[in-house]
C-alpha positions in Angstrom: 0.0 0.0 0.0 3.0 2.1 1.0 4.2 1.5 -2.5 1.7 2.6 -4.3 1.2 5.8 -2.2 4.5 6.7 -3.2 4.2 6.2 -7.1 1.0 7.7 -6.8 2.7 11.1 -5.3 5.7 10.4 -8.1 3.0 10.9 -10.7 1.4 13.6 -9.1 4.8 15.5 -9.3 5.4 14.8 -12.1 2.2 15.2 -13.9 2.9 18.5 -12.2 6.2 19.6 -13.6 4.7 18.3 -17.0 2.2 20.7 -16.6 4.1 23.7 -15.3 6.9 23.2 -17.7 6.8 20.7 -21.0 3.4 21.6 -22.0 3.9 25.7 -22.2 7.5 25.1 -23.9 5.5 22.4 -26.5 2.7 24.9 -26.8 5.3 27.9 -27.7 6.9 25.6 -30.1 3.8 24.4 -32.2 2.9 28.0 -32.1 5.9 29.2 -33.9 5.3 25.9 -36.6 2.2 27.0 -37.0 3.7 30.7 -37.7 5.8 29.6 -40.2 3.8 27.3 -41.8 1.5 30.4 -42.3 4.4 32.3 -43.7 5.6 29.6 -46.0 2.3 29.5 -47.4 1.7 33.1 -48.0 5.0 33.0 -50.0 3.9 29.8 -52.0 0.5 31.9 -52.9 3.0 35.0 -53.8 4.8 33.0 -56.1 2.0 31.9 -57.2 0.5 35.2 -58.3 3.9 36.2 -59.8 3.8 33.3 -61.9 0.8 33.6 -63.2 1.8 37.6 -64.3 4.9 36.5 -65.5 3.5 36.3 -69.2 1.7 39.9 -68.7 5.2 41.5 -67.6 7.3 39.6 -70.4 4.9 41.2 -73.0 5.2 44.4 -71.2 9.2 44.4 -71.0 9.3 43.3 -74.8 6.9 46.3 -76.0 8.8 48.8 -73.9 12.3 47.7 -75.3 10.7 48.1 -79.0 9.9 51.7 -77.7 12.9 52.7 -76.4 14.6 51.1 -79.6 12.6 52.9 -81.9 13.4 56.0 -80.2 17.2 55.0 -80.2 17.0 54.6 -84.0 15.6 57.8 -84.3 17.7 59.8 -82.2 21.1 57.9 -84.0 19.3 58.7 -88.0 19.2 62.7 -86.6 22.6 62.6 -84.4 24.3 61.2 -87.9 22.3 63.9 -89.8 24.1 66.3 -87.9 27.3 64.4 -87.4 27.5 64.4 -91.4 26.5 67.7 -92.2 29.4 69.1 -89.1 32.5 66.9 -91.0 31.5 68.6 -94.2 31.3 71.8 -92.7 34.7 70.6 -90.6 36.0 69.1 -94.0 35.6 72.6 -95.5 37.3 74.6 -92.9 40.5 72.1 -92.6 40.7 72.3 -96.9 40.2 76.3 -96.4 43.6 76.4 -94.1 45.3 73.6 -95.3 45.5 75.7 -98.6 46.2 78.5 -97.0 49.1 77.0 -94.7 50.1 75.4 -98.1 50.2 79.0 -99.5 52.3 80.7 -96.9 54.1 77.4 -97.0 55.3 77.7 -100.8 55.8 81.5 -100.1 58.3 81.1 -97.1 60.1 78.6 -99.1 60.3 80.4 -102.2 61.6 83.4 -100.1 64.1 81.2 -98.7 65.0 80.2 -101.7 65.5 83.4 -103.2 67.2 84.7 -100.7 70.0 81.6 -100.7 69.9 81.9 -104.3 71.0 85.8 -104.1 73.3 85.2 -101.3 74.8 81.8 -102.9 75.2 84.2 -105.9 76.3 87.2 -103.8 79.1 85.1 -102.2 79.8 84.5 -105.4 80.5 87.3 -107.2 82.3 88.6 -104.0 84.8 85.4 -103.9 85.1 86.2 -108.0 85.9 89.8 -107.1 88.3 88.7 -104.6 89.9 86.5 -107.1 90.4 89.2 -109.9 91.8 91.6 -106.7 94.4 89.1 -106.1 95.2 88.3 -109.1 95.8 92.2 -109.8 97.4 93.3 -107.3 99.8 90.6 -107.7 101.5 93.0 -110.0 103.8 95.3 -107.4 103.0 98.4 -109.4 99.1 97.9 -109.3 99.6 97.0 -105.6 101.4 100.4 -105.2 98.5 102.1 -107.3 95.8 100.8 -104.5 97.9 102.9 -102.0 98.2 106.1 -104.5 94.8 106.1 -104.9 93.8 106.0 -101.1 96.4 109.1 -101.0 94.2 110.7 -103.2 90.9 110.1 -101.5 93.1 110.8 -98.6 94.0 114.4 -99.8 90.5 115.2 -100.9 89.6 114.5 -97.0 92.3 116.9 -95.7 90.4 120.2 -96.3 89.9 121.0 -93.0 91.6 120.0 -89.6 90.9 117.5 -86.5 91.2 118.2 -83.0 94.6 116.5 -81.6 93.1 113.3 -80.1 94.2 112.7 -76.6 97.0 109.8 -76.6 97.3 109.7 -72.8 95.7 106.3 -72.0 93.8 107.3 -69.3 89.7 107.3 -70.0 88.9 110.7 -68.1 86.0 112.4 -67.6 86.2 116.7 -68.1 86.9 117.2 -64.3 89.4 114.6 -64.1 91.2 115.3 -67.4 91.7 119.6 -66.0 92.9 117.8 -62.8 95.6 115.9 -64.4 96.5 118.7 -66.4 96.9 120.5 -63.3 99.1 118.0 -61.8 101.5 117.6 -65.8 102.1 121.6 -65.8 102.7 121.4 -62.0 105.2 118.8 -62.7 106.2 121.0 -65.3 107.3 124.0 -62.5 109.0 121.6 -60.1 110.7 119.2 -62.4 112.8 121.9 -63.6 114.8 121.6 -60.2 115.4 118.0 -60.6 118.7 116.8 -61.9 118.8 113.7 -64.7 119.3 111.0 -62.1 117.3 112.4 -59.7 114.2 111.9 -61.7 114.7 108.3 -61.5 113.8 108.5 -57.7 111.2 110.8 -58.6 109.5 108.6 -60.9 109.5 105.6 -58.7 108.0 108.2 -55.6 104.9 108.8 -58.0 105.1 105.2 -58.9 104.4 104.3 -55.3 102.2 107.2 -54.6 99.6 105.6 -57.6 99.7 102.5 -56.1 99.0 103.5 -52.5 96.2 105.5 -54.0 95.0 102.6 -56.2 94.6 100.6 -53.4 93.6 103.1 -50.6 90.4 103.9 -52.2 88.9 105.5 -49.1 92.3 107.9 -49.2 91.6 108.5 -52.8 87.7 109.5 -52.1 88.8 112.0 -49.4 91.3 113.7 -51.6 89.5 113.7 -54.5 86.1 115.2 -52.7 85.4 118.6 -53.6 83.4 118.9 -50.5 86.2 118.5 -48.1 87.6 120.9 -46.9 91.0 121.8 -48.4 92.8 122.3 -45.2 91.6 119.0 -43.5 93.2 117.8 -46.8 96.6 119.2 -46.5 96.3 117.7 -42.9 95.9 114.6 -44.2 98.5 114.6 -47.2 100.7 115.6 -44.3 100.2 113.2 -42.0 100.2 109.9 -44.7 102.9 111.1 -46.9 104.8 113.4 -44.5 108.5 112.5 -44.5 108.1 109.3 -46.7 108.1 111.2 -50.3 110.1 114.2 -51.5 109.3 117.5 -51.0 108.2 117.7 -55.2 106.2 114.7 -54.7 103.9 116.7 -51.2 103.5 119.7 -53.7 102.2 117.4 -56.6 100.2 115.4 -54.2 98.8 118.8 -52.5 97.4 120.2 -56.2 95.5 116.4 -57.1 94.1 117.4 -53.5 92.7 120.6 -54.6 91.8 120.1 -57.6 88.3 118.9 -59.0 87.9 114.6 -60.0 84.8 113.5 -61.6 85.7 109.9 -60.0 88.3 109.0 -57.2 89.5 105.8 -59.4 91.4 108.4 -61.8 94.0 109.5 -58.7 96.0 106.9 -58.6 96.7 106.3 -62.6 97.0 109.9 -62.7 100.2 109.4 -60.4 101.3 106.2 -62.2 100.8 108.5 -65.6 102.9 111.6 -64.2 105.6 108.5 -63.3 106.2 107.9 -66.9 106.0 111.1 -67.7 109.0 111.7 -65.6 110.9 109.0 -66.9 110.0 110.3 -70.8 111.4 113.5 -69.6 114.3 111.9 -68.2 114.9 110.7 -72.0 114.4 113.7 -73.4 117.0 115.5 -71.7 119.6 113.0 -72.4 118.6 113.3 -75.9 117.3 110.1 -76.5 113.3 110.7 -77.2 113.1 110.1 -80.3 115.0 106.5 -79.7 113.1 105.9 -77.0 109.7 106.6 -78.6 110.8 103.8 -81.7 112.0 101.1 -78.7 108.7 101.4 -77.2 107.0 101.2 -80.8 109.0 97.6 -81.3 108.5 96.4 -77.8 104.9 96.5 -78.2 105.0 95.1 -81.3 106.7 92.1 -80.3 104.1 91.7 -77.5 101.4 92.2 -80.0 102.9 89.1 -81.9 104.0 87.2 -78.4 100.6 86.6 -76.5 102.7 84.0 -74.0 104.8 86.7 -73.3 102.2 89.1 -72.5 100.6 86.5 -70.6 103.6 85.8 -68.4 104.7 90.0 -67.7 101.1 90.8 -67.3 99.7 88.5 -64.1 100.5 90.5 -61.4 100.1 87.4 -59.3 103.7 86.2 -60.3 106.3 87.9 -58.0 107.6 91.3 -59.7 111.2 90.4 -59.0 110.6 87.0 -61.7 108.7 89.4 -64.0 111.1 91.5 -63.9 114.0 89.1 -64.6 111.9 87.9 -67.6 111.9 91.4 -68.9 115.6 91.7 -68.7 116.4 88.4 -70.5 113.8 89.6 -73.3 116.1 92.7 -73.5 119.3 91.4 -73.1 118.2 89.3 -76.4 116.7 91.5 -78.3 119.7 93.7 -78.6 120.7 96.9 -76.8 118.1 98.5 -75.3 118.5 102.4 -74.1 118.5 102.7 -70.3 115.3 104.6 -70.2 113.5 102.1 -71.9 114.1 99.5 -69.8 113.3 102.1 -66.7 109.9 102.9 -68.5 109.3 99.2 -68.9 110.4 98.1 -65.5 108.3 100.9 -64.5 105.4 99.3 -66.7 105.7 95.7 -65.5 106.0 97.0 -61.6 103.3 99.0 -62.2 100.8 97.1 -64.3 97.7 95.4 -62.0 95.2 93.7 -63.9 95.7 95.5 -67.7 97.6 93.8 -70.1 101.1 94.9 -70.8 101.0 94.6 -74.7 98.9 97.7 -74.3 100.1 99.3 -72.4 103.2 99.9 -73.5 101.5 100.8 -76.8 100.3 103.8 -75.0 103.5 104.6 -73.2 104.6 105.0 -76.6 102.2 106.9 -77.9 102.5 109.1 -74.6 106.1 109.6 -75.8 105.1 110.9 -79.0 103.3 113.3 -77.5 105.6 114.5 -75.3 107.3 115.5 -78.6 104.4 117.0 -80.1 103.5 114.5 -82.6 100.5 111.7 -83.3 101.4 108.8 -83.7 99.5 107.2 -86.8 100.2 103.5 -87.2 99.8 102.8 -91.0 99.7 99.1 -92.8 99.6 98.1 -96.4 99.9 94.8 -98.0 103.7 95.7 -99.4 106.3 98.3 -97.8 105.7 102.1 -98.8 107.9 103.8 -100.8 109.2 106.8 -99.6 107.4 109.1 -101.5 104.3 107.0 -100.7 105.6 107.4 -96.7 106.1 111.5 -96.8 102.7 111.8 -98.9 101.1 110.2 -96.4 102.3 111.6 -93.1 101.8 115.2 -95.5 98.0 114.6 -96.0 97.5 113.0 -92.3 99.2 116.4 -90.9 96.8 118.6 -92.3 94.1 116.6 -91.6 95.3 116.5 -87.9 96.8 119.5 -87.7 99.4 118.2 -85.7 102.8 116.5 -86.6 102.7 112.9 -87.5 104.8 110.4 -86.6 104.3 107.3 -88.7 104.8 103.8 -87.9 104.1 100.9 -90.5 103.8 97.3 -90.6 103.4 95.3 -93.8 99.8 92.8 -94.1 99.8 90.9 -97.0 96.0 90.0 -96.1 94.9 93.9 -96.6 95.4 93.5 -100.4 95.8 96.7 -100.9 95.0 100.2 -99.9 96.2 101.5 -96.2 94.7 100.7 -92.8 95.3 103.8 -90.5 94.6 104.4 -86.4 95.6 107.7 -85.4 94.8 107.4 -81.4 91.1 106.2 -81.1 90.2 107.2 -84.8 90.6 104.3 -87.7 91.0 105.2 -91.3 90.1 102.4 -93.3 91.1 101.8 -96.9 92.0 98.4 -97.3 91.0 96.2 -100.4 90.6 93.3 -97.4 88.2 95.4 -95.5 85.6 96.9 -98.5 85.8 92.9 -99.3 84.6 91.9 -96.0 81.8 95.0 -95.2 80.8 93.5 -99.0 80.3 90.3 -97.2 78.8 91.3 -94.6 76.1 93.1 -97.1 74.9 90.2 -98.3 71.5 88.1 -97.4 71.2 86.1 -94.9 
């Protein structure tokens, strides 16, 4: 009886739990079965109804894409109307300036071609011309005509008279050229008192005081201000150059200090120029000018022909001493040499900072003519002058100068014939070479 108590309270519980648990959790899951059952079937009917329009929307897709292919046709029948008629139009334009480009084309080229014709025929007649000029003045007497004819032109130039071109190679302004004049006719009043060996000293003084002033620029700006005071300059001439120069050499420096400079870079050539000067005086009153003047005239010549020497006597970054020494073995072998040439020369190559030495010993030469008066008028034909040729010429360049002339004259065969002149800055040209070349020159590109 016990037993069956206890399995009849075993069913009771569990009959319980069975109800309060497994049958709500069963319930909730046939519920959502049911749920999608329902769902499943609504699709199934949906597919249904889309299957049975299927045909309907087929026969609506077909007749829309005849539509829209109708109205593609169209619109591609109009676009390549218009598509046509825009190439022609194109076509046109492009034929249009293609024959115009042609045009100009042909036109440019035939210009070209004219213009290589005349100068292939300008050159030419030019290298014929030269031909027959050679060929004639290969005859020494037809040569020598060139040159009497150029006289002639020469002598219907020589009406009137130049100014005497200024051979000092200094490039001055109008305040600085008056100064150094100043400072020459000063030199002029103290020199006087200055015996023959004495002006070597004096020349190397000046030499010195032109390089001090050359490099001092700030010393050269003071003295060569007009606004300065002139006493504050004597001050300081005195107190820079007191008791280290000559008494000749104060004076000289106290005129450049009153006087009027249109830049302070003209002081110190202006001293170096006035050292040369003394030194040309120096040959002068030994009597030797005129010998003087010609050595400087060859000297420069041979530098003219020697640029390795000019090179070498020119870089003022070689010590002076070996410049120096290479100046006296180029004299030594050259010949004798008056002593104030090679002073004037040393003087050049000491003295020299930056210009080249070929030149300017040119001008020291031409300085030295002038000294004596003269112009110098370098002269060059393609065969020696004779000497009535040589006195005709320096005859007709006197009066058209107005001055003395001395001529020198170096022989080019390349000039043909006629004469090549300089006289200072001024060039006279009457070579057969040169109205060759401007011929040249004259033709078409």
């Amino acid at each position: 009886m016990s037993t069956f108590i206890g399995q009849l309270i075993g069913f009771a519980i569990l009959a319980y739990l069975a109800v309060k648990y497994v049958f709500p959790l069963i319930g909730g899951l046939m519920a959502k079965q049911q749920e999608a059952i329902r769902v499943s079937l609504a699709e199934s009917k949906t597919a249904a109804d889309k299957l049975a329009n299927a045909d309907q929307t087929k026969a609506q897709m077909l007749a829309d894409a005849q539509t829209e292919g109708e109205r593609i046709r169209t619109d591609a029948q109009s676009d390549s109307i218009r598509i046509a008629e825009q190439l022609g139009e194109q076509a046109v334009s492009d034929a249009d300036r293609i024959k115009a480009l042609g045009a100009s084309q042909i036109e440019s080229m035939r210009a070209q071609q004219i213009r290589a014709l005349r100068g292939s025929l300008g050159a030419d007649a030019v290298n014929r011309a030269e031909e027959i000029v050679r060929a004639h003045v290969a005859d020494p007497a037809a040569q020598a005509a060139t040159v009497d004819r150029y006289l002639d032109e020469l002598d219907s130039m020589a009406a009137g008279s130049a100014p005497l071109p200024s051979s000092v190679s200094l490039n001055l302004k109008s305040s600085s050229r008056a100064a150094v004049d100043a400072l020459v006719s000063k030199f002029e009043s103290v020199s006087n008192t200055v015996d023959t060996e004495g002006l070597v000293g004096f020349a190397d003084e000046l030499g010195a005081v032109g390089q001090l002033l050359r490099a001092n620029r700030n010393l050269s700006r003071v003295l060569s201000n007009p606004a300065d005071d002139p006493g504050a300059k004597r001050t300081l001439i005195d107190r820079v150059f007191g008791g280290k120069v000559g008494a000749k050499t104060a004076e000289l420096l106290q005129t450049a200090g009153a006087a009027r400079w249109s830049s302070e870079q003209d002081l110190g050539p202006a001293f170096i120029y006035l050292a040369q000067v003394v030194l040309l005086v120096r040959a002068e009153r030994l009597g030797a000018g005129e010998r003087v003047e010609d050595e400087l005239f060859r000297v420069g010549r041979a530098l003219d022909s020697s640029p390795d020497l000019t090179q070498m006597l020119s870089d003022y970054g070689q010590p002076v001493e070996s410049r120096l020494a290479l100046l006296d073995d180029v004299l030594n072998r050259g010949g004798s040499t008056h002593q104030v040439t090679r002073e004037l020369l040393a003087q050049a190559v000491e003295l020299t900072h930056g210009e080249r030495i070929d030149l300017v010993v040119n001008d020291l030469a031409e300085v030295a003519v002038t000294r004596r008066g003269e112009l110098v008028a370098r002269a060059s034909a393609a065969a020696p002058l004779t000497d009535a040729q040589r006195t005709r010429l320096t005859t007709i360049l006197s009066r058209i100068y107005g001055h003395p002339i001395a001529l020198k004259f170096d022989v080019d065969p390349e000039l043909l014939g006629g004469l090549h002149i300089t006289v200072a800055d001024e060039v006279i040209d009457g070579a057969i070479s040169s109205r060759l070349a401007a011929a040249r020159i004259g033709l078409p590109d």
